[in-house]
C-alpha positions in Angstrom: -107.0 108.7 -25.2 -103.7 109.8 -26.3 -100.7 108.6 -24.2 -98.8 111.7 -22.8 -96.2 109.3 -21.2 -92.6 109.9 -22.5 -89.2 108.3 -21.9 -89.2 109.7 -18.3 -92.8 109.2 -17.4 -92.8 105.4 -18.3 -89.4 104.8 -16.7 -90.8 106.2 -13.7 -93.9 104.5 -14.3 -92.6 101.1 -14.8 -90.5 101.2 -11.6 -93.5 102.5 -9.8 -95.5 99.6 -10.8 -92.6 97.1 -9.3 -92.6 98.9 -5.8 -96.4 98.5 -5.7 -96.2 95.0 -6.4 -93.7 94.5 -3.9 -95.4 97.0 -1.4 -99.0 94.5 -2.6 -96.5 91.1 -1.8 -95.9 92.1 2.1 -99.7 93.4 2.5 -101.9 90.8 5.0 -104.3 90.9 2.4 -101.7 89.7 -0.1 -100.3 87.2 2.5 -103.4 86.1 2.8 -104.5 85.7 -0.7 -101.4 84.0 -1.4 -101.5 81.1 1.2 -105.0 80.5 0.1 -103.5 80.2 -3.3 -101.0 77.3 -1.9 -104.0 75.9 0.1 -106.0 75.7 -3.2 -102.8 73.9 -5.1 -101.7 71.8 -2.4 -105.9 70.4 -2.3 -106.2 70.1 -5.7 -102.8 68.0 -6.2 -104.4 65.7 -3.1 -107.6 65.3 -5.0 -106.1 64.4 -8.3 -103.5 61.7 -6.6 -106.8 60.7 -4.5 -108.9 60.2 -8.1 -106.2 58.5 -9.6 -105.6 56.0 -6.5 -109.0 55.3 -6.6 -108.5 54.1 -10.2 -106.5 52.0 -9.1 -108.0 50.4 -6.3 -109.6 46.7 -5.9 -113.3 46.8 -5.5 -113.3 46.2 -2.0 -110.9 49.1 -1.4 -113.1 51.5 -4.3 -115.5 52.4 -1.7 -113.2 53.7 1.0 -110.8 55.3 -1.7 -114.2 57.2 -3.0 -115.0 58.4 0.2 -111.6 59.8 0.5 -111.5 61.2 -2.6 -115.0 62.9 -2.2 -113.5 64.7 1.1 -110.2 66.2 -1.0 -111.7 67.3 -3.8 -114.4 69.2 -1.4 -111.2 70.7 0.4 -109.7 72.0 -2.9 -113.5 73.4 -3.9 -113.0 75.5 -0.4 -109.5 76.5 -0.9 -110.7 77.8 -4.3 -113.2 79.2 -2.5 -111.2 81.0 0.4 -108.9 82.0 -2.7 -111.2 83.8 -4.7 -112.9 85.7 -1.6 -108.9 86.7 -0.7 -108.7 87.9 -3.5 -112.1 90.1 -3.3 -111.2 91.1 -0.2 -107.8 92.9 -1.4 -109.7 94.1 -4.7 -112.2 96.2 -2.4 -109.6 97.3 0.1 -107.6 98.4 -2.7 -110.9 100.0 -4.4 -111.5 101.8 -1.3 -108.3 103.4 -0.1 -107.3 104.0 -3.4 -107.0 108.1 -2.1 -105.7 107.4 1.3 -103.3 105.0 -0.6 -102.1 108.6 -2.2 -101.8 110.8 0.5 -99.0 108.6 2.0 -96.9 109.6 -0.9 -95.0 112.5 -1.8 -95.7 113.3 -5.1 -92.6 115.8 -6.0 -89.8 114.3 -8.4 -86.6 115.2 -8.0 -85.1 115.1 -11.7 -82.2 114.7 -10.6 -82.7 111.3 -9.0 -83.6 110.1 -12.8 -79.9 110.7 -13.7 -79.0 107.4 -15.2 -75.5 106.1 -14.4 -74.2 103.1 -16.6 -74.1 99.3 -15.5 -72.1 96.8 -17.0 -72.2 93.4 -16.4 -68.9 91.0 -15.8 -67.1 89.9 -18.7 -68.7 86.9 -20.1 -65.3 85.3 -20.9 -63.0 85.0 -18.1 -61.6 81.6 -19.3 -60.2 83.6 -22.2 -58.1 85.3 -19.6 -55.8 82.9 -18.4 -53.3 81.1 -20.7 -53.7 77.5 -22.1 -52.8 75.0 -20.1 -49.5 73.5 -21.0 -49.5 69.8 -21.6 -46.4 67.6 -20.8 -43.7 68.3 -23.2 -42.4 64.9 -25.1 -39.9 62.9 -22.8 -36.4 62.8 -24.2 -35.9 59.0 -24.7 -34.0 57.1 -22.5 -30.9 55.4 -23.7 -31.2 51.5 -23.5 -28.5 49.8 -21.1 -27.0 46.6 -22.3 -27.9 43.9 -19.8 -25.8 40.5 -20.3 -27.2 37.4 -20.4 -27.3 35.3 -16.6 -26.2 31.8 -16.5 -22.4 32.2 -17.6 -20.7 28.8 -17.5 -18.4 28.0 -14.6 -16.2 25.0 -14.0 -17.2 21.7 -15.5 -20.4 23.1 -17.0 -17.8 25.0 -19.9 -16.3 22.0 -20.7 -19.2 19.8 -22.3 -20.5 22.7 -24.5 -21.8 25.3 -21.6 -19.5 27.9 -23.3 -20.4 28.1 -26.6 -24.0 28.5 -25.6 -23.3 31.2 -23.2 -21.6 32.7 -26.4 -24.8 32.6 -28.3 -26.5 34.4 -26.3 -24.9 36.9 -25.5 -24.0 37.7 -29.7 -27.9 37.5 -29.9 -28.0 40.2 -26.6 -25.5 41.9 -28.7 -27.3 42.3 -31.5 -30.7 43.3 -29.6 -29.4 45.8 -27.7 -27.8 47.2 -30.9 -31.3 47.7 -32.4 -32.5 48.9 -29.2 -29.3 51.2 -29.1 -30.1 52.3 -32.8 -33.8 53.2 -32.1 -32.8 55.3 -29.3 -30.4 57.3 -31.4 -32.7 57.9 -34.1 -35.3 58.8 -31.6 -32.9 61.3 -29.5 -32.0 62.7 -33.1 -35.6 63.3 -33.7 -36.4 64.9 -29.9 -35.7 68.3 -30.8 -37.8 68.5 -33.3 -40.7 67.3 -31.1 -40.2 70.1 -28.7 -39.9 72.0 -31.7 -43.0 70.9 -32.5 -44.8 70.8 -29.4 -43.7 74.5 -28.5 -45.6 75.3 -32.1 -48.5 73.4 -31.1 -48.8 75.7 -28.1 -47.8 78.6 -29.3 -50.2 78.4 -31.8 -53.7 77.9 -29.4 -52.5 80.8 -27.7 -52.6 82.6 -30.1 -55.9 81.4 -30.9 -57.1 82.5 -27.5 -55.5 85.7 -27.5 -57.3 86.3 -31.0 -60.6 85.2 -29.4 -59.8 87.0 -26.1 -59.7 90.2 -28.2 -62.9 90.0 -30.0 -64.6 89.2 -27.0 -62.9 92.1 -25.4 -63.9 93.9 -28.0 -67.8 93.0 -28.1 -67.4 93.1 -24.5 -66.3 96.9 -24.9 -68.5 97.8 -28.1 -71.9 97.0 -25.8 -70.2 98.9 -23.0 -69.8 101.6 -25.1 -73.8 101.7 -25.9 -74.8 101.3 -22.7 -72.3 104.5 -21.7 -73.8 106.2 -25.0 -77.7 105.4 -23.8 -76.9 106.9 -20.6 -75.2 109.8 -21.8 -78.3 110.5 -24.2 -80.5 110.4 -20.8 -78.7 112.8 -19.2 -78.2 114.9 -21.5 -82.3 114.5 -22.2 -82.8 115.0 -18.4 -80.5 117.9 -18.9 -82.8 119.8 -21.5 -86.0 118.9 -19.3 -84.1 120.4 -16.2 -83.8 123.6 -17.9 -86.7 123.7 -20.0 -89.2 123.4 -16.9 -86.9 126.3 -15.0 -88.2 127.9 -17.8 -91.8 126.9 -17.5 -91.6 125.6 -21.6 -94.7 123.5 -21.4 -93.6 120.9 -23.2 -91.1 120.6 -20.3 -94.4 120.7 -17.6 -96.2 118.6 -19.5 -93.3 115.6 -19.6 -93.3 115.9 -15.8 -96.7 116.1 -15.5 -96.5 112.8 -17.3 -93.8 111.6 -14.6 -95.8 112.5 -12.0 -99.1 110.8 -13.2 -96.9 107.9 -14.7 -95.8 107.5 -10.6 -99.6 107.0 -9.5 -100.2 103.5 -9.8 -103.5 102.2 -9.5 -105.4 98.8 -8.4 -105.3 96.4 -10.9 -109.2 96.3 -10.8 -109.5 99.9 -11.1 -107.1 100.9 -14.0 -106.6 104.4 -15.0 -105.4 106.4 -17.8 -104.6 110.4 -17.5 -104.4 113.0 -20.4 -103.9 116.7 -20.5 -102.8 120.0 -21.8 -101.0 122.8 -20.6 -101.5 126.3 -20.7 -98.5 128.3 -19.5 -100.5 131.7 -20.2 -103.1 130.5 -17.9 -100.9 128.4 -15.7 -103.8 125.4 -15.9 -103.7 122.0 -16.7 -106.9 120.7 -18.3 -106.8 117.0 -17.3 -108.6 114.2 -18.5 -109.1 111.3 -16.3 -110.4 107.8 -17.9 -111.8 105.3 -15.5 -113.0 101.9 -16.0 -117.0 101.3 -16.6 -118.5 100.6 -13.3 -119.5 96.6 -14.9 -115.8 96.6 -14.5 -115.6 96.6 -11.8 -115.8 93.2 -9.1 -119.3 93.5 -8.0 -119.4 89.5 -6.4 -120.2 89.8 -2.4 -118.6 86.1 -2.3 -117.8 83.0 -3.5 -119.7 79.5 -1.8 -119.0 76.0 -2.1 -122.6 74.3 -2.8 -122.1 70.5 -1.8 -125.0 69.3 -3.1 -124.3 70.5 -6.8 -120.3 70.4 -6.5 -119.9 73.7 -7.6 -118.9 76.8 -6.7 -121.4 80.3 -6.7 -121.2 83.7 -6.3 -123.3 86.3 -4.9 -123.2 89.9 -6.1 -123.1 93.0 -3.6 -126.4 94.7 -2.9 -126.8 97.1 -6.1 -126.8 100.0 -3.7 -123.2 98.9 -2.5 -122.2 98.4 -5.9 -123.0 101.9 -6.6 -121.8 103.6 -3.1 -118.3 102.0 -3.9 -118.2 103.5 -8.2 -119.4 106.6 -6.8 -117.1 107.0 -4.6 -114.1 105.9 -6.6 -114.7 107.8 -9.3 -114.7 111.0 -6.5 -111.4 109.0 -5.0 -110.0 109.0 -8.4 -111.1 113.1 -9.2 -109.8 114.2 -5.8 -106.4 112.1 -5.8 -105.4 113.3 -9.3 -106.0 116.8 -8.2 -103.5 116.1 -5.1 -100.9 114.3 -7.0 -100.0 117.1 -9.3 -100.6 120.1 -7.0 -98.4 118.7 -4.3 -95.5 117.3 -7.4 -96.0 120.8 -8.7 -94.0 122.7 -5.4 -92.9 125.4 -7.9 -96.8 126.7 -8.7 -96.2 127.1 -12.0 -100.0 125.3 -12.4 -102.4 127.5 -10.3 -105.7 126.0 -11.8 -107.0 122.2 -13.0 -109.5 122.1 -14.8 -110.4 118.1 -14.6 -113.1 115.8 -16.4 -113.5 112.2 -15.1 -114.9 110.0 -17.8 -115.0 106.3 -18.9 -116.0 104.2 -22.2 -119.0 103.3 -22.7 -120.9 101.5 -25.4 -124.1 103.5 -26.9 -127.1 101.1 -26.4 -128.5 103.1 -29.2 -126.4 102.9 -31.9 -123.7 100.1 -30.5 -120.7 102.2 -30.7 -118.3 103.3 -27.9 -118.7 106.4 -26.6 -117.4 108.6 -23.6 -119.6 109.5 -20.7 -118.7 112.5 -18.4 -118.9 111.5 -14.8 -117.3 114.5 -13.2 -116.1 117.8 -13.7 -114.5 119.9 -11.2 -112.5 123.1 -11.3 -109.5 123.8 -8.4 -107.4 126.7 -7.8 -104.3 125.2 -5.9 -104.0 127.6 -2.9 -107.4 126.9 -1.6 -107.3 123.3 -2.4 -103.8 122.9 -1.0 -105.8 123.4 2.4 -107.6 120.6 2.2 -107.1 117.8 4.7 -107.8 114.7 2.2 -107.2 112.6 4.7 -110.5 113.0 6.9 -112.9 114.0 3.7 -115.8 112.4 2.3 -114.9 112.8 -1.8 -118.3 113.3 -2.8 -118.5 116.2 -0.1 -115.4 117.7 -1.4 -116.2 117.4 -4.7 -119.3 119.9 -4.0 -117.5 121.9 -1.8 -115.6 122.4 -5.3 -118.5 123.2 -7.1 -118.1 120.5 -9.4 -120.2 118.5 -12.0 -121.1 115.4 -10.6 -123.4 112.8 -12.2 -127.0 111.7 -10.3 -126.0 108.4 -11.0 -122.5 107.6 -12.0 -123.4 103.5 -12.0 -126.1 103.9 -14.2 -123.6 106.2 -16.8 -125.6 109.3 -16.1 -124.1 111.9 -17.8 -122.8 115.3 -16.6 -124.2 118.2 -18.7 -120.3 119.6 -19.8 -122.1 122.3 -22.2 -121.1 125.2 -20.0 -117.5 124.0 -19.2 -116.0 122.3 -16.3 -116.6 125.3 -14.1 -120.6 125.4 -15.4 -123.5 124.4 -13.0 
């Protein structure tokens, strides 16, 4: 099937997706599912730490540690249990309101609310911003003080000799402070060219982070650049799809045709896949709708626990329920696509759909993969536009139609599609 979806579409598409996971993430059902989940975690991390005490255990403690590791790992086999069957539960409700799910959304786009407008994240370098921190500049040195010796002789004690000692030391105090003195001058003469130095140091890592401030400025401002670029280019694409479709090019129809469809997200275990054509001569869309192969779709009834053989079963749905709920998703499916672009279309530029549901199938015959018609209905969009969806049975609406619809879609019977959509 070829994909119709352009830039728009799978924007569109893609965000639609998000806000149906997060509309999916406050459902009960998805509550629901997702505590079982943490039920089945939180039991299975109980049995596992039970196991492994029980490994570890004396032989008089084996039997009671057995015991209670029998009883977790049963309570993570039923939390797997109530998991799965959560899980089945939100498949089928899903499944089954899939056109109800529909008719709570307005389908129209306004184009306009796809102009893009360009976000730039911070700069990634604010530490470039501010200037380097300044060390302490070198200390001028401190001039040395002469400090005379203590202990000058008084009295008697410079008679036998005091005085000449005294003397000594202070020539020798003399003399240190004199290369102490010396030091400091050469050091002081030295001090300017410290700072000198010190200023140069500085002065020359600031430069370095100015230099790096500016290429990362500039990177910073080339990616901005794209990003303004990229947005301009959307616009200016949105622009020529604005006026195009005032136009009714149908190229221009077909892209939002392709935004529309790309908006209708599906269930997970129903995927679907839309391609068509437009005619604006005949103002009809000929639509193609692919849907999964009913053996596709979940078919368990639910999910036991069976003590006796430690493992868990599954029941399948009575066949007849099995093909009530294909049958009537497929008609679901038929119907909602019908809605979705007649009510997105309010201009009318498409007054008819011509629309085939079909799915892949492999050919028991010859083993290849072939494509099995399931439905084919014609709708004019003022009649159909008086439908209430909301309280219809599909399959009734579907003959109200007039359309092709197969005996047995479950089994893959095939609609005759000789004579056209609008044959019977």
């Amino acid at each position: 099937m070829t994909n119709k979806r352009g830039f728009f579409a799978e924007l569109q598409h893609q965000g639609q997706v998000a806000q149906k996971r997060q509309q999916q993430q406050s459902s009960a059902a998805f509550k629901a599912h997702a505590a079982a989940v943490k039920r089945a975690e939180l039991a299975q991390k109980q049995s596992e730490r039970a196991a492994a005490q029980f490994a570890r255990s004396s032989v008089a403690e084996q039997k009671a540690a057995e015991k209670e590791a029998r009883r977790l790992h049963e309570e993570a086999m039923l939390a797997d249990v109530e998991q799965r069957n959560a899980e089945l539960a939100s498949d089928y409700e899903e499944i089954d309101g899939m056109l109800a799910t529909a008719l709570e959304v307005d389908d129209y786009v306004d184009l306009n609310e796809l102009r893009n407008i360009a976000e730039h994240p911070p700069f990634g370098r604010p530490d470039l911003e501010l200037p380097m921190p300044r060390t302490a500049p070198p200390a001028a040195p401190v001039e040395p003080q002469y400090v005379a010796p203590e202990g000058e002789p008084k009295g008697l004690g410079g008679v036998f000799g005091g005085k000449k000692k005294y003397a000594e030391a202070v020539a020798q105090a003399q003399s240190a402070f004199a290369v102490l003195h010396q030091r400091w001058q050469q050091e002081t003469a030295l001090h300017p060219a410290n700072l000198q130095r010190y200023e140069a140091e500085y002065q020359q890592s600031e430069a370095a982070r100015i230099e790096r401030l500016a290429a990362a400025r500039a990177e910073y401002d080339r990616e901005c650049a794209e990003r303004e670029s990229a947005v301009q280019q959307s616009n200016a694409q949105l622009d020529t799809l604005i006026a195009n479709l005032a136009y009714d090019v149908e190229d221009a129809v077909q892209e939002y045709i392709a935004i529309v469809l790309g908006n209708s997200v599906y269930p997970a275990a129903f995927p679907v896949e839309h391609d068509f054509e437009f005619s604006s001569s005949l103002k009809e869309l000929t639509l193609t709708v692919l849907v999964p192969g009913p053996h596709d779709v979940p078919a368990v009834k639910e999910y036991k626990y069976v003590r006796a053989k430690d493992e868990i079963t599954s029941t399948n749905l009575p066949l007849k329920e099995q093909k009530d709920r294909y049958a009537n998703a497929v008609a679901q499916v038929a119907l909602r696509s019908l809605e979705e672009v007649f009510e997105a279309d309010r201009s009318g530029r498409i007054q008819t759909i011509s629309l085939t549901a079909e799915t892949d199938t492999i050919d028991e015959a010859t083993g290849r993969s072939k494509r099995t018609p399931l439905v084919a209905v014609a709708a004019e969009r003022d009649a159909f536009m008086t439908f209430n969806l909301a309280n219809v049975v599909p399959l009734a609406t579907l003959q109200h139609l007039g359309a092709l619809v197969s005996k047995s879609p479950y089994d893959l019977v095939a609609i005759d599609t000789s004579k056209g959509v609008r044959g019977r």
